[in-house]
C-alpha positions in Angstrom: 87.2 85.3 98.0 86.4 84.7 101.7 89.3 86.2 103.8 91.0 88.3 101.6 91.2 91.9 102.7 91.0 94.7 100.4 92.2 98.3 100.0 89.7 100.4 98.5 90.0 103.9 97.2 87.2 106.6 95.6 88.3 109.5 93.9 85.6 112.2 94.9 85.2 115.7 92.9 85.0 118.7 95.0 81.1 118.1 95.7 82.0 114.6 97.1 80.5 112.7 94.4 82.5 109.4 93.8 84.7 108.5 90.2 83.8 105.3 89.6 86.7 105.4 86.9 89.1 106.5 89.7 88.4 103.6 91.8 90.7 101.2 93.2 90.5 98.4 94.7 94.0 96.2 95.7 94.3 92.4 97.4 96.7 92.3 100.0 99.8 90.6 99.2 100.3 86.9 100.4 104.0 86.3 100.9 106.4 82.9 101.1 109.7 82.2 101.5 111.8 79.1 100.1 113.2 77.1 102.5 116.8 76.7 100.1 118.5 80.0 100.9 120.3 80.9 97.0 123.1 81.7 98.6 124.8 81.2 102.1 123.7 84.6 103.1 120.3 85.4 101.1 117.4 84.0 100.6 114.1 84.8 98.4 110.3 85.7 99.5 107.6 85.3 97.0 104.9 87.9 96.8 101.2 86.8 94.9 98.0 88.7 94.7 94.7 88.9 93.3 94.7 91.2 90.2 93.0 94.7 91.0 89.5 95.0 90.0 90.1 98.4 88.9 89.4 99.1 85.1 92.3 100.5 83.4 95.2 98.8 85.2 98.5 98.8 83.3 100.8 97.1 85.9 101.6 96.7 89.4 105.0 98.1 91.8 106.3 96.6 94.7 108.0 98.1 97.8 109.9 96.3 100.1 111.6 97.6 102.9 113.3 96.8 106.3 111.3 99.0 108.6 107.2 99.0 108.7 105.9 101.6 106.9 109.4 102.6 105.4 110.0 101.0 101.3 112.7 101.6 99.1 112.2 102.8 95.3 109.4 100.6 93.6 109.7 97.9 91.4 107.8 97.7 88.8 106.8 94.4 88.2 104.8 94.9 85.0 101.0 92.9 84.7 101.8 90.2 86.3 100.1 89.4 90.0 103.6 87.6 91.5 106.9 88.7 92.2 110.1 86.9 93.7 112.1 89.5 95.8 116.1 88.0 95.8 118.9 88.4 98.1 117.7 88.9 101.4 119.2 89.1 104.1 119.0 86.4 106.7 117.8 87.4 110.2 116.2 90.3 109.0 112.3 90.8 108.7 111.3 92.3 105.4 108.2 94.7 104.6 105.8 94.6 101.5 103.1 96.4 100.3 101.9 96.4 96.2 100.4 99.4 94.4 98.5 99.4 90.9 98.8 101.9 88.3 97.2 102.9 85.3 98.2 103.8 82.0 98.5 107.6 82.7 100.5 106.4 85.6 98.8 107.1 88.4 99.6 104.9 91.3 97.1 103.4 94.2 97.4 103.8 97.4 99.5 100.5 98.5 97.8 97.4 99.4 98.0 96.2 103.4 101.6 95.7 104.6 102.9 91.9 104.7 106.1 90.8 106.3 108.2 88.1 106.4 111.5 87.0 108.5 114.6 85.6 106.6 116.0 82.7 108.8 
């Protein structure tokens, strides 16, 4: 789709040929917010993406974190390409990113980073 951006990711052998079975390819997270905090001091964002067009996918994580660049434990979300993340905070800015994995559990690298700000 126009506008989406992508991270990409070859697996190369020691002679620099590419794995095509190694390759992954992950959508950047969109993220939104609901505007009806669930309680007086939380409120939810709602992460979506574009499944990965890598063959062999068994499920997706997502990290979310305080900080850029610095995510708690993953959740794993299973298949699915959404996720609600509860309880935040509000005033603080959250951080995103989504990695696939495949059925031997091997993880991608993590899609672009997407924030949002609780208010």
């Amino acid at each position: 789709m126009s506008g989406e951006t992508f991270v990409c990711v070859f697996a190369r052998d020691a002679a620099g040929v590419e794995n095509a079975i190694d390759y992954r390819c992950l959508p950047t997270p969109t993220t939104t917010t609901s505007t009806t905090p669930t309680t007086g001091t939380s409120t939810t964002a709602s992460l979506s993406w574009n499944p990965s067009t890598s063959t062999g996918v068994a499920g997706y994580n997502v990290y979310v974190g305080t900080a850029s660049g610095v995510y708690g434990p993953p959740v794993n979300v299973g298949n699915v390409t959404s996720y609600v993340v509860n309880n935040l905070v509000i005033g603080n800015t959250y951080y995103f990113v989504v990695t696939d994995y495949n059925t031997s559990g091997v993880e991608s690298v993590p899609s672009n980073e997407v924030s949002k700000s609780i208010y």
